[in-house]
DRENNU-70124 format. One record per atom (N, C-alpha, C, O): x, y, z; chain; residue in one letter. Coordinates in steps of 0.1 Angstrom, whole numbers, plus 5000, padded with zeros to 4 digits. Layout:
BEGIN
    xx    yy    zz  chaine  residu
     X     Y     Z       A       A
...
This chain:
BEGIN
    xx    yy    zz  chaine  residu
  5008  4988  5000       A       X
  5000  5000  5000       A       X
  5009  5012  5000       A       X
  5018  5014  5008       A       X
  5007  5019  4993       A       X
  5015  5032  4987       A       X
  5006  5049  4994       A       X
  4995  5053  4991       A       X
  5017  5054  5005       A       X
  5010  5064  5012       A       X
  5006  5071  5004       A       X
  4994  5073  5002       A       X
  5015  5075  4997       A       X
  5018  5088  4987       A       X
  5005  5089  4981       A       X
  5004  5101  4981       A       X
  4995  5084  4976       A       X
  4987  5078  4966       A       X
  4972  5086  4973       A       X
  4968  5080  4983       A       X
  4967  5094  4972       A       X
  4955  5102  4979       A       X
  4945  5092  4980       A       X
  4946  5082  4972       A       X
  4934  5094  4991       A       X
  4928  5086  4997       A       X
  4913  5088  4992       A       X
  4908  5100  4992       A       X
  4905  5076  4987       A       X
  4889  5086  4983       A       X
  4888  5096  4987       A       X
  4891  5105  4979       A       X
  4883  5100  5001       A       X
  4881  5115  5003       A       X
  4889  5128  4996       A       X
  4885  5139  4991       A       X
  4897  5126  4996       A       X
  4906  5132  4992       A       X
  4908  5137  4974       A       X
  4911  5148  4968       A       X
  4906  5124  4969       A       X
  4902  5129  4955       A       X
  4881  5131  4952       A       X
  4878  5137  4942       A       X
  4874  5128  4958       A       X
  4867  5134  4957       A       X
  4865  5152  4961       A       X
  4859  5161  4954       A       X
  4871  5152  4974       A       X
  4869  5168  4981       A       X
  4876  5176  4965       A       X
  4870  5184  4958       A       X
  4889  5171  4965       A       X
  4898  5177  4954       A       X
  4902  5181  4939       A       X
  4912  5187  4933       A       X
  4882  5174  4932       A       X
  4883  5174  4925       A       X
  4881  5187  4913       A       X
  4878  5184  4902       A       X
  4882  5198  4916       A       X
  4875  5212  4911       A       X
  4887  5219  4912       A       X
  4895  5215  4921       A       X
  4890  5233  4901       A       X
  4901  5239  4905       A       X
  4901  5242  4918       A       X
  4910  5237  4925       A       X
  4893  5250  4924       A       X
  4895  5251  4937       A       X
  4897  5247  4951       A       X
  4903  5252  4960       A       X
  4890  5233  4949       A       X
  4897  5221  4954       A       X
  4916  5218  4951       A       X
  4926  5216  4958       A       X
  4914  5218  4939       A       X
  4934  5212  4935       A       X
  4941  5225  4940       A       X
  4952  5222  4943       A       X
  4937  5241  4942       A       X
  4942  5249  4948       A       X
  4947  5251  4961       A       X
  4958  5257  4963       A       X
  4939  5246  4971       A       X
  4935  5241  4984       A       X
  4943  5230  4985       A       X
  4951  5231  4994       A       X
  4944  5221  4979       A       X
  4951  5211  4979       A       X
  4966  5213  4977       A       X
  4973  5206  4985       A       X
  4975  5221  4967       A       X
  4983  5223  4965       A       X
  4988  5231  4979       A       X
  4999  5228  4984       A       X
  4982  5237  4982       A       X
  4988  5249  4994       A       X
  4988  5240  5008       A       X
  4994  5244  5017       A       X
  4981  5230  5009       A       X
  4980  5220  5021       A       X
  4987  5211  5018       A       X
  4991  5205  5028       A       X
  4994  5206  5007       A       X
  5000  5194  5004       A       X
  5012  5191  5014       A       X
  5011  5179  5016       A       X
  5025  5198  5023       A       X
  5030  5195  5032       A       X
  5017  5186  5042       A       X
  5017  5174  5043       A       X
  5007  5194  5048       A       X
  5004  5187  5061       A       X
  4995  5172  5052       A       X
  4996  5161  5058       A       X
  4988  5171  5040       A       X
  4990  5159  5035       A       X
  4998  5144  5037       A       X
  4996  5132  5041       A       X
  5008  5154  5031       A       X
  5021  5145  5029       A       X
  5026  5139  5043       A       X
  5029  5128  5043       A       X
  5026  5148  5057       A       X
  5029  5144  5069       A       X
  5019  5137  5071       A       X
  5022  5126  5073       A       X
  5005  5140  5073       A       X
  4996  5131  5082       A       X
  4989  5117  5078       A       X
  4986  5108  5086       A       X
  4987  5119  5061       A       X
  4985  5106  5055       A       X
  4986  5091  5060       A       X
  4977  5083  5062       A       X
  4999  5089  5063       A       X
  5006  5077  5069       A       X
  5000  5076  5082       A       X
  4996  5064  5084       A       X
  4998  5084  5091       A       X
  4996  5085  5103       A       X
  4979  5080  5100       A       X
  4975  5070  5106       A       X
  4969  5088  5091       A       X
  4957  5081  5092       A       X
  4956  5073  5084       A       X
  4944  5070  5084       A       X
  4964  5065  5072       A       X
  4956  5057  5064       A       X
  4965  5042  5072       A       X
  4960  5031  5072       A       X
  4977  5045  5077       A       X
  4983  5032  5087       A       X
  4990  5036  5099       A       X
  5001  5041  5101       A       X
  4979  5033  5108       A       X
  4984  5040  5123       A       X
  4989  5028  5127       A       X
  4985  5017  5124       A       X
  5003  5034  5138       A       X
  5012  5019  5142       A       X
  5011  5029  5156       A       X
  5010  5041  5158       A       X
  5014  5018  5165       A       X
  5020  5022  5180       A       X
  5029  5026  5185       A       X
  5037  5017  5184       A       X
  5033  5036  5190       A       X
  5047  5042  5190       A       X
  5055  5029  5197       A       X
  5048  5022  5205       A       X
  5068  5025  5194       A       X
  5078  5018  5206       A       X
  5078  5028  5214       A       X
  5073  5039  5214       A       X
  5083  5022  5221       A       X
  5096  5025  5234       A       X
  5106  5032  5234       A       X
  5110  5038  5244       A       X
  5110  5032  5224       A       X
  5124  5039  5220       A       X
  5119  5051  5217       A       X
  5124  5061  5222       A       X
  5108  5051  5208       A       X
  5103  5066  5203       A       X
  5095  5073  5212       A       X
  5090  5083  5209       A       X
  5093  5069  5225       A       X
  5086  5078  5237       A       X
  5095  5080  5244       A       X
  5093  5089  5253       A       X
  5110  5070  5244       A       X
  5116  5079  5252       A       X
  5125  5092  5247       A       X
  5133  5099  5253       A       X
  5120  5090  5231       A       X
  5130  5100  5222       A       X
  5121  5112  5228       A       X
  5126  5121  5234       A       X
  5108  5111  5226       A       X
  5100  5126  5229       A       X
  5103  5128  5246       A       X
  5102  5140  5252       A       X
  5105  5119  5251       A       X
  5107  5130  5267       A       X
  5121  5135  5265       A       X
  5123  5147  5268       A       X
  5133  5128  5260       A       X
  5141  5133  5261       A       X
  5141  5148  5250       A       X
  5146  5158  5254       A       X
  5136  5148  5241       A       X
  5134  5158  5235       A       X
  5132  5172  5247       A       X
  5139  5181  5252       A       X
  5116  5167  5248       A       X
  5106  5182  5258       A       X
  5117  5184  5268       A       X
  5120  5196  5271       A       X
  5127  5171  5277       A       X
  5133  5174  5284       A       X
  5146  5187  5280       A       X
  5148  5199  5284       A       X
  5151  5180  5271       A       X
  5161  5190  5264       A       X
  5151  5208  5263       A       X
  5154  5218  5269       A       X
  5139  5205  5252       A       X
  5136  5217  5252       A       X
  5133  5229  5268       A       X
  5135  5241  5271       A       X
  5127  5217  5276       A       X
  5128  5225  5291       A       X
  5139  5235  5296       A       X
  5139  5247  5298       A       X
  5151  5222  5296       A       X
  5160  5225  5299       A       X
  5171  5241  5290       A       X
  5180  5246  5295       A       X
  5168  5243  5282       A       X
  5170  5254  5268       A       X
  5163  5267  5274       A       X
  5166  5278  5278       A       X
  5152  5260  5272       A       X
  5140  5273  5280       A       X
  5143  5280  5295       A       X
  5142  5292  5298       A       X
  5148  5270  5305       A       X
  5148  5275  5316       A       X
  5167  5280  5319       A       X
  5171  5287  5329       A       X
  5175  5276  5309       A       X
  5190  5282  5306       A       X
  5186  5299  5301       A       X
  5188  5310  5306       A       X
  5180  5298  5291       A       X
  5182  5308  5284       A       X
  5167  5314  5285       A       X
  5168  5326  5286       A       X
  5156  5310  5285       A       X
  5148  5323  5291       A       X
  5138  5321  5278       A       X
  5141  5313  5270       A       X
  5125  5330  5278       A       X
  5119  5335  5270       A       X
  5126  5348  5262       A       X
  5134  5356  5268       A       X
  5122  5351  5246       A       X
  5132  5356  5240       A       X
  5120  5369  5238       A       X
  5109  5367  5233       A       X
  5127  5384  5244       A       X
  5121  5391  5240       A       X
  5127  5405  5235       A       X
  5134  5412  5243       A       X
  5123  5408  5225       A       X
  5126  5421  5216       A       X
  5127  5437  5222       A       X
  5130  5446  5214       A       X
């Protein structure tokens, strides 16, 4: 099964220029979310502790250096 490949809804909503316009200007968040709803998988283990260690890092950034103001 090929993500890339638009989903019924998707070619039906899209079929009108103004639809393919709409579409063109959304196509990033497409391209990201697709996979995520047409084959949803369960995160590991490994990838939840990638996101705490992430927000941790970002915490840690934020509370070094502060809110950034002009």
């Amino acid at each position: 099964m090929d993500t890339d490949l638009p989903t019924y809804l998707e070619a039906k909503l899209f079929c009108n220029t103004f639809g393919k316009l709409c579409w063109v200007i959304l196509q990033p968040f497409f391209y990201a979310l697709r996979p995520v709803i047409t084959y949803p998988k369960t995160p590991t283990n490994l990838e939840i502790i990638n996101v705490i260690v992430q927000l941790a890092f970002d915490a840690l950034v934020y509370y070094l250096c502060g809110e950034y103001s002009a």
